[in-house]
C-alpha positions as CSV (number, residue, x, y, z in Angstrom):
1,X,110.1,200.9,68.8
2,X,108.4,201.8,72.0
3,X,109.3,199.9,75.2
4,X,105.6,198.6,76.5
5,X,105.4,196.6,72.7
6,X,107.0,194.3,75.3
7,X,107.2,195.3,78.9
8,X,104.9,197.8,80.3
9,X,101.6,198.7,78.8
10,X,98.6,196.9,79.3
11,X,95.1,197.7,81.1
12,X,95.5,200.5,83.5
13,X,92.3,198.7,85.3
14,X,90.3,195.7,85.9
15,X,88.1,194.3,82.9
16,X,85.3,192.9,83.6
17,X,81.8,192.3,81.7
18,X,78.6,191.0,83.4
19,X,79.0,187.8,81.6
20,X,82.5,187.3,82.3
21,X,82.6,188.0,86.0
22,X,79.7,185.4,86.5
23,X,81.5,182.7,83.9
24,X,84.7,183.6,86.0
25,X,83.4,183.4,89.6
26,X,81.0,179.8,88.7
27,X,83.9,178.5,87.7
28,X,86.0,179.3,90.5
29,X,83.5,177.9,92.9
30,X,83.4,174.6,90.8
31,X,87.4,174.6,91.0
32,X,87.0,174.1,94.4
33,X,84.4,172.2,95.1
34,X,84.8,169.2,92.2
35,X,86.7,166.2,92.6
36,X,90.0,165.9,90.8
37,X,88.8,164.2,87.9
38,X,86.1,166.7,87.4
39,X,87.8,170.2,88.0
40,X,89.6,170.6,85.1
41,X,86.0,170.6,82.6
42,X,85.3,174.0,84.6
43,X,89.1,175.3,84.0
44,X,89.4,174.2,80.8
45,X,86.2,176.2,80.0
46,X,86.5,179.3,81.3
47,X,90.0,179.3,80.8
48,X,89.2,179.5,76.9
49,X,86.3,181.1,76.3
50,X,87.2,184.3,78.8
51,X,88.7,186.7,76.6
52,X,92.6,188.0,77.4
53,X,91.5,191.2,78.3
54,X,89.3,190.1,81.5
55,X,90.9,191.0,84.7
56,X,91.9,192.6,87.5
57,X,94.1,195.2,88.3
58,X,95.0,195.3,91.5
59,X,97.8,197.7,92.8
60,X,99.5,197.5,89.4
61,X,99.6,194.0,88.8
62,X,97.7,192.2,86.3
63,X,95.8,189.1,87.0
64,X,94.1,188.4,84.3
65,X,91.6,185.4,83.9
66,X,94.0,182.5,83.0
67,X,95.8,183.6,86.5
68,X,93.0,183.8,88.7
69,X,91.9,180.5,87.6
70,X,95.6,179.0,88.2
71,X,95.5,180.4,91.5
72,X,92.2,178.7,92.1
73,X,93.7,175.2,91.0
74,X,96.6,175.5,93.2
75,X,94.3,177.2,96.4
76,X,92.0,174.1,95.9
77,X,94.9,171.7,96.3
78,X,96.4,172.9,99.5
79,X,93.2,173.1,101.1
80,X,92.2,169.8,100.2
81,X,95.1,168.0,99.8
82,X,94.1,165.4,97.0
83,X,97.3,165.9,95.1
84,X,99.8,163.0,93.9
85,X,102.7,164.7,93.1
86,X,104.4,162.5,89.9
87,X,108.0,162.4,89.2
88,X,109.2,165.1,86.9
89,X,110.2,163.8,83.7
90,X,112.4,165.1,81.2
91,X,109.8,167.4,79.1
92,X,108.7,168.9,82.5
93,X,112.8,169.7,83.5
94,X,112.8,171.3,80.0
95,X,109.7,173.5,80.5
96,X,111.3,174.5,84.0
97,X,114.5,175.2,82.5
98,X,113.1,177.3,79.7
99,X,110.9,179.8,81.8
100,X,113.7,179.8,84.6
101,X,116.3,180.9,80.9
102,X,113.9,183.1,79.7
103,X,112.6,185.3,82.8
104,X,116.3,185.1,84.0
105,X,117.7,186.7,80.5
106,X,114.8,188.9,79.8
107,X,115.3,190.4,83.1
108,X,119.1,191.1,82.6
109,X,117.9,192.1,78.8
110,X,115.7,195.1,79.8
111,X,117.2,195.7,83.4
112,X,114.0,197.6,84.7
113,X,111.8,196.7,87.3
114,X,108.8,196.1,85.1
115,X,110.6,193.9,83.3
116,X,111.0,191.8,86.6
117,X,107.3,192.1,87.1
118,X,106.2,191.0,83.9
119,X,109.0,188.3,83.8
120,X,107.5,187.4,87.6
121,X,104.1,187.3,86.0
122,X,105.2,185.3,83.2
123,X,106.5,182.5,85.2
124,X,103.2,182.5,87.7
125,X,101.0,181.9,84.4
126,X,103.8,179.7,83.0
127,X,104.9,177.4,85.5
128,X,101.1,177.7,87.3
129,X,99.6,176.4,84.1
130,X,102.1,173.9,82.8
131,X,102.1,172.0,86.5
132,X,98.4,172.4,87.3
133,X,97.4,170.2,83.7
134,X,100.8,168.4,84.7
135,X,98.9,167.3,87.9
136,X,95.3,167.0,86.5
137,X,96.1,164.9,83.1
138,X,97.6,161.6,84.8
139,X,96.4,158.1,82.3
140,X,94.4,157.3,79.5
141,X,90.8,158.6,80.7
142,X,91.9,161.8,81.4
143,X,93.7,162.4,78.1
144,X,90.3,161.4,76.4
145,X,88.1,163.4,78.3
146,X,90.0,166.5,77.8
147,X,90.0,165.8,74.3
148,X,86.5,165.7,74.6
149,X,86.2,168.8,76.4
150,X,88.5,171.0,73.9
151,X,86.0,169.8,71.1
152,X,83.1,170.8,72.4
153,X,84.9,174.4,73.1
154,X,86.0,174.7,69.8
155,X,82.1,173.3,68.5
156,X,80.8,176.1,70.6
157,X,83.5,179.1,69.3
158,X,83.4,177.9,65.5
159,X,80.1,178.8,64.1
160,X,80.2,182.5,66.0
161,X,83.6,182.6,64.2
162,X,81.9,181.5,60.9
163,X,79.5,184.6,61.8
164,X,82.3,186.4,62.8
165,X,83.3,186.1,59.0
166,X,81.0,186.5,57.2
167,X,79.4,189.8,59.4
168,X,82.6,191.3,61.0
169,X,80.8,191.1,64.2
170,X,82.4,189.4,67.1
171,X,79.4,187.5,69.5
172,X,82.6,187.2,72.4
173,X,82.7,190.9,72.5
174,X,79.9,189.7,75.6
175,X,83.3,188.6,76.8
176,X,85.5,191.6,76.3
177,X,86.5,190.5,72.9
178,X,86.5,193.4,69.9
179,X,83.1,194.1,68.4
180,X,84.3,194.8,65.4
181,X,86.8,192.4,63.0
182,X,89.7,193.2,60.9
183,X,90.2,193.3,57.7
184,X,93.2,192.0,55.7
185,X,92.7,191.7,52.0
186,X,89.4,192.0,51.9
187,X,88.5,189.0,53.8
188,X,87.5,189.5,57.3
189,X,90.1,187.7,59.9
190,X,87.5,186.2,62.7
191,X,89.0,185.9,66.1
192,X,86.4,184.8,68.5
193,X,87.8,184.7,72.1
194,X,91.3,184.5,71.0
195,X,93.8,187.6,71.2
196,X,94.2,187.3,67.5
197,X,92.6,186.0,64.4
198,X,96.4,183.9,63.5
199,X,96.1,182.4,67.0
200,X,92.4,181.4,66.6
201,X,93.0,179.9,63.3
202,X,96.2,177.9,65.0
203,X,94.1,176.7,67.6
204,X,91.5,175.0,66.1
205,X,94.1,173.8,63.3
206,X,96.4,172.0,65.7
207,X,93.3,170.1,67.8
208,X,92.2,168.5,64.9
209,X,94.5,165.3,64.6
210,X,93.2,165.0,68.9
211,X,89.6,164.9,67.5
212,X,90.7,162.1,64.5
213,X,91.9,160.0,67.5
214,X,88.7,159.7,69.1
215,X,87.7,157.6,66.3
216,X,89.3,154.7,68.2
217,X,88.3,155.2,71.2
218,X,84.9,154.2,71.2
219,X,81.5,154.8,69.0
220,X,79.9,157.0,72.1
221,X,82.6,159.5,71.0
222,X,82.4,159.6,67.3
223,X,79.5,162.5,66.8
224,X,81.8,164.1,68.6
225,X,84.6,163.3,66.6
226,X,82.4,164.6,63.5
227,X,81.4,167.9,65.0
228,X,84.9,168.8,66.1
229,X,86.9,167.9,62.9
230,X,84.3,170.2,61.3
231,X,84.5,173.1,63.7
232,X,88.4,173.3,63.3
233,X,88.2,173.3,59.5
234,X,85.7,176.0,60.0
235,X,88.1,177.6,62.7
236,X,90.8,177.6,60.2
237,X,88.6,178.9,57.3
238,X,87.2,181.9,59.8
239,X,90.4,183.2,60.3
240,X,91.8,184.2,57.1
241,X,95.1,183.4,57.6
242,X,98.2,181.6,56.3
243,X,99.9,180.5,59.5
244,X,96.7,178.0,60.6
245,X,96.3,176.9,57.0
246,X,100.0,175.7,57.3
247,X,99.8,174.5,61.0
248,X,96.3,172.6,59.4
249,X,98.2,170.9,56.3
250,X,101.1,169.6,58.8
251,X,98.6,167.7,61.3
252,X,96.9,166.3,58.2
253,X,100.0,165.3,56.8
254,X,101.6,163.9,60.2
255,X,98.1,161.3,60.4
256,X,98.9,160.5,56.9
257,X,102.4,159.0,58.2
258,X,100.3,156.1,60.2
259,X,101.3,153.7,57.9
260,X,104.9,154.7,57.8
261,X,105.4,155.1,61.9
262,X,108.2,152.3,61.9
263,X,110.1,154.1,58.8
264,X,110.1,157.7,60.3
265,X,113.4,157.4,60.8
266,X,114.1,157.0,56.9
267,X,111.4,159.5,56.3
268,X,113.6,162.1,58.4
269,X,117.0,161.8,57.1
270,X,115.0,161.9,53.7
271,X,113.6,165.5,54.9
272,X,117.0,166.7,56.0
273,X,118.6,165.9,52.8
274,X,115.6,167.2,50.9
275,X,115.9,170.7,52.5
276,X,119.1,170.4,52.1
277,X,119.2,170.0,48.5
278,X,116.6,172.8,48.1
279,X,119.0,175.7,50.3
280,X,121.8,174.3,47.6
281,X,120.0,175.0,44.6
282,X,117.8,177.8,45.1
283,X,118.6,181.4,44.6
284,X,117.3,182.5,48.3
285,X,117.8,180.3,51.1
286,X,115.3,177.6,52.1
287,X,113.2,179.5,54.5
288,X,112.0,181.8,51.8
289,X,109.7,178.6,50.9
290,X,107.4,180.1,53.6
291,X,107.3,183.0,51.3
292,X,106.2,181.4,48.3
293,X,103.5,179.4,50.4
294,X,102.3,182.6,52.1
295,X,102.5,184.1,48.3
296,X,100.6,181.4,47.1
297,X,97.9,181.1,50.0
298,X,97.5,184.9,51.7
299,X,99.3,186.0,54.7
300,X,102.4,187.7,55.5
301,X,104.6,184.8,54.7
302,X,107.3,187.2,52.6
303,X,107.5,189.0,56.3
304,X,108.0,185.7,58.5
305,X,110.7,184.5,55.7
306,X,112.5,188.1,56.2
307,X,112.5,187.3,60.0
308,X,114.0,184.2,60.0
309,X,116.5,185.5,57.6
310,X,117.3,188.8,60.4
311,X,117.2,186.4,63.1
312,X,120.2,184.2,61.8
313,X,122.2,187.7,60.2
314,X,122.0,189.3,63.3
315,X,123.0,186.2,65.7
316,X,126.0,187.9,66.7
317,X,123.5,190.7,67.9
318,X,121.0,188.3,70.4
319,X,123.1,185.1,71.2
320,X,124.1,186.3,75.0
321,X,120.9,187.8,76.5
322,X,118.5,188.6,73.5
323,X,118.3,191.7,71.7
324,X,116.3,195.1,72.2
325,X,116.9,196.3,68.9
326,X,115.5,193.5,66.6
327,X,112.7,196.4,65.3
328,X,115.8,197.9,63.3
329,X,116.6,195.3,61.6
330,X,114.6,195.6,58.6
331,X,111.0,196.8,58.0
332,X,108.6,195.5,60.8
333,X,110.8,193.0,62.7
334,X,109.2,194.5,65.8
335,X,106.3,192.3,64.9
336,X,108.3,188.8,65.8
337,X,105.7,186.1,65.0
338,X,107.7,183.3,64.9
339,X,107.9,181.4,68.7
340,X,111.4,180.3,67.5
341,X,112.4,184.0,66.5
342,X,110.9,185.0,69.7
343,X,112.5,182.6,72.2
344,X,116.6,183.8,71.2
345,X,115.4,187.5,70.8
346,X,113.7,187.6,74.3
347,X,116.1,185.4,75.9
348,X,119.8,184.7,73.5
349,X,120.9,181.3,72.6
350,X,120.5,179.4,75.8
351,X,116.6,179.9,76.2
352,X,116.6,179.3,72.8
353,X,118.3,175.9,72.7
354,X,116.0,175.4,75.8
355,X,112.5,175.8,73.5
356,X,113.8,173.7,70.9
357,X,114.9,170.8,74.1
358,X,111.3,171.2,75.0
359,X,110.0,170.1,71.3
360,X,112.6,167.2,71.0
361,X,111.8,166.3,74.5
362,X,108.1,165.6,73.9
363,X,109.1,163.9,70.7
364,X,111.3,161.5,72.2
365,X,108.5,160.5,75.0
366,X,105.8,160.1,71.7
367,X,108.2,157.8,70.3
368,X,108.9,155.8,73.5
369,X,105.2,155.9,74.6
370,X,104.1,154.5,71.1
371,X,106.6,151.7,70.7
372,X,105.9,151.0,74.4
373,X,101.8,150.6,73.1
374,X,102.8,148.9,70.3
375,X,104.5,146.0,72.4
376,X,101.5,145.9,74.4
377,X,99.5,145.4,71.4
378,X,96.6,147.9,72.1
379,X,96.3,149.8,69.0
380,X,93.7,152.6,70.1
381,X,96.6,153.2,72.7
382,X,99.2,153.2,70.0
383,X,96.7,155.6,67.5
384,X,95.9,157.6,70.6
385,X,99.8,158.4,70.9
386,X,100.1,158.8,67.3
387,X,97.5,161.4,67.2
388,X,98.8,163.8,70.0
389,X,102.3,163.6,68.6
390,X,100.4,164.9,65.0
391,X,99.2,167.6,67.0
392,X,102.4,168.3,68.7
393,X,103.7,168.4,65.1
394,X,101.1,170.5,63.9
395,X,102.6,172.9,66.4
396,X,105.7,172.7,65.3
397,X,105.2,174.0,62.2
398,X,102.7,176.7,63.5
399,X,105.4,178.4,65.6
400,X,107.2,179.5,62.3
401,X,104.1,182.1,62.0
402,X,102.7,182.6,65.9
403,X,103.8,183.1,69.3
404,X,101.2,182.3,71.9
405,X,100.4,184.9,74.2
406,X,96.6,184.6,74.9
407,X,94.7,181.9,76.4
408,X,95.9,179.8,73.6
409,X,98.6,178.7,76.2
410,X,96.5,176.6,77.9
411,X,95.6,174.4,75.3
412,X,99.8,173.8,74.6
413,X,100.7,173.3,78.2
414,X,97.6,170.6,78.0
415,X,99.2,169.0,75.0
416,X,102.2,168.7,76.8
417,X,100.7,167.3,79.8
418,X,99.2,164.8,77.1
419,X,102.2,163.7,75.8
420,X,103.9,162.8,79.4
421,X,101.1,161.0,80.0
422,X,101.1,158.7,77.1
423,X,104.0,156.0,78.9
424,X,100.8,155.9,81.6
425,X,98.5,154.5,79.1
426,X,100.2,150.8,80.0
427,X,99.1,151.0,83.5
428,X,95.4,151.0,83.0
429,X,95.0,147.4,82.3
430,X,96.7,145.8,85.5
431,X,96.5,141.9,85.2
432,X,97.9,141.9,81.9
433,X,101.6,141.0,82.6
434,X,103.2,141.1,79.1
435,X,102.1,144.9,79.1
436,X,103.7,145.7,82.6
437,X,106.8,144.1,82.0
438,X,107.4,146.0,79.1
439,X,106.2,149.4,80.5
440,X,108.6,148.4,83.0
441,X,111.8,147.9,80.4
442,X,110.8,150.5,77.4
443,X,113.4,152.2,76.6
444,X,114.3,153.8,79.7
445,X,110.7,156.1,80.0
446,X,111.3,158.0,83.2
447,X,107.8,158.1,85.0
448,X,107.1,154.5,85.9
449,X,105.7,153.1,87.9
450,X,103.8,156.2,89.0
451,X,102.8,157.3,92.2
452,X,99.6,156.3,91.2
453,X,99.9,152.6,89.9
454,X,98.7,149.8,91.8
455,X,100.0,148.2,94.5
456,X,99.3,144.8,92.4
457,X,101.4,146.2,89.1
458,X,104.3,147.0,92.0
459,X,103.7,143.6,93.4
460,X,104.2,141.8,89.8
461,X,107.2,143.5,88.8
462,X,109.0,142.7,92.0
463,X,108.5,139.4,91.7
464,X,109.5,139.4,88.1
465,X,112.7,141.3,89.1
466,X,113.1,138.4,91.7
């Protein structure tokens, strides 16, 4: 297994088409030049639709387009200064803690200087993007309007991966993307912008419980509701591949638990013992169920089963640092597309550990955040909750097929930011008492009051406290 499948490699120059340079530079100017609330329509947008192969090169190191675009977030607030720094929470220690594990690990792993650079790299892109949406997605408005931004991205990228499919001709190859599509069982796997067709399909499958919750937030925003539902199904679809199909059914199924959000407690134990059951009496252990769905659906689900089964036989291998030698473990476990897999092989058990503290993490603040807006009694703040933690569910269950690597990163780290900024939501209406007092005593959420409440919602709780 050659060395640059991981480190190393890459372009040996900057990428640029016409179309992306001026995308790329317009949006840079817009950066810098928009008020807070406004900047991050222009970063969101380039930031998805440039291709991961636009960049520069610049006395060896890469910036590619994501980067650049970081850089101009972070230039824009030290020049201007309009930046409320919030408290770190507990999700954003565990991001933090996870890219310190696993540039720290992989660095000791591969003991080369380009692995230090790419691990430097890594946490610029990492850290950069993660804090920048941190900082940009604060309450309520701006979790809906970048909801509404992602859907008309994904209603622009959806019908030229439709084309995509049916034509094998990629239109974002204007953008650096392939011209031509693969081919995998006769179907063509569309990829539009995206770095791969599994990521594309992932994509589009995970926004769609985000575009369901716009139903209750308002009638303005229900065409767009229609149109973006539609363009991830056809996302999906276009991409011919098991992993988003999977990642797709989960987010459905995590809406469908709406009714149930007060029993998920029940419902978990219920899934424990269910799996449980299942690794008891089957003749292959429980993960090979990803096989049979891959079987049954397309993909390469027999190879992610096999991966997950290498991955636990060979802990003994990867638990300290990570492993260099997971290609040998049986045929094509170079190819680790599983973000699980990934995260112990790249960096042993600790960063590991630290992945799965950022998933439970964000679940723990969904749950807080949502019985916090269900004490309040706002229930399009309660469904609005709901909805992201679908999505962050839908996620979960996409990692067991894809490790994002392309600009797809972007739209996680923005989930995130979403989901620490669901215990905000309460702050938005500030004469109603019954909803500050109990923002104030729900179970312990870490972030409040903000730096940005009102000095009326700090005057009310002190003189409750007095």
């Amino acid at each position: 297994m050659p060395n640059n499948y991981y480190i190393g490699g890459g372009a040996q120059g900057s990428f640029l088409t016409p179309l992306a340079a001026v995308i790329l530079l317009v949006a840079i100017v817009l950066i810098c030049c928009l008020p807070r609330k406004s900047m991050i329509v222009p970063f969101l947008a380039a930031g998805v639709l440039l291709t991961p192969d636009i960049g520069l090169v610049v006395m060896g190191f890469h910036f590619p387009a994501l980067r650049l675009l970081v850089a101009a977030g972070w230039l824009r607030f030290a020049l201007r200064r309009d930046i409320q720094v919030p408290r770190m929470n507990s999700l954003d220690k565990a991001v933090l803690f996870w890219a310190l594990c696993n540039a720290t690990f992989f660095s000791i792993l591969w003991a080369t200087t380009g692995a230090v650079t790419n691990r430097l790299g890594f946490l610029a892109t990492t850290l950069g993007t993660y804090f920048l949406v941190r900082f940009l997605i604060r309450d309520k408005d701006d979790v809906v309007g970048v909801i509404r931004v992602l859907a008309m991205l994904m209603i622009i990228i959806a019908p030229f991966m439709l084309f995509e499919h049916f034509t094998q001709h990629n239109f974002f190859s204007i953008l650096g993307s392939p011209p031509i599509s693969s081919i995998r069982d006769g179907a063509v796997r569309a990829e539009g912008p995206f770095g791969h067709p599994v990521i594309a399909g992932t994509v589009g499958a995970m926004l769609l419980p985000l575009f369901v919750g716009l139903w209750w937030q308002g009638k303005r925003h229900r065409t767009l509701l229609v149109l973006g539902v539609m363009a991830s199904i056809g996302m999906t679809i276009a991409s011919s591949s098991s992993t988003p199909l999977m990642t797709f059914t989960g987010g459905v199924m995590a809406l469908l638990l709406w009714p149930f959000r007060t029993r998920l407690r029940i419902i978990r134990w219920a899934l424990v013992l269910a799996l449980t059951n299942l690794h008891l009496a089957m003749k292959a252990p429980v993960w090979f169920l990803i096989a049979r769905m891959g079987g049954s659906i397309g993909g390469s689900g027999y190879h992610r089963a096999m991966l997950i089964d290498s991955f636990i036989r060979h802990f003994g291998e990867w638990w300290l640092i990570g492993t260099q030698n997971n290609a040998d473990w049986d045929y094509y476990m170079w190819d680790v597309d599983n973000a699980y897999v990934a995260a112990g092989i790249g960096g042993g058990l600790i960063t590991f550990i630290a992945f799965i503290a950022i998933l439970v993490y964000a679940y723990k603040r969904i749950g807080k955040s949502r019985r916090l807006m269900r004490k309040s009694r706002k229930d399009s703040d309660e469904r609005l909750v709901w909805v992201i933690g679908a999505s962050l569910f839908a996620n979960t269950v996409g990692f067991f097929g894809i490790v994002y690597f392309d600009q797809s990163i972007l739209i996680w780290y923005s989930l995130l930011a979403m989901v620490s900024a669901t215990a905000m939501f309460v702050v938005r209406e500030k004469d109603n008492p019954v909803r500050l007092e109990a923002a104030a005593r729900a179970d312990k959420i870490d972030e409040f009051p903000p730096v940005t409440a009102s000095l009326h919602s700090a005057q009310y709780l002190t003189s409750q406290a007095k």
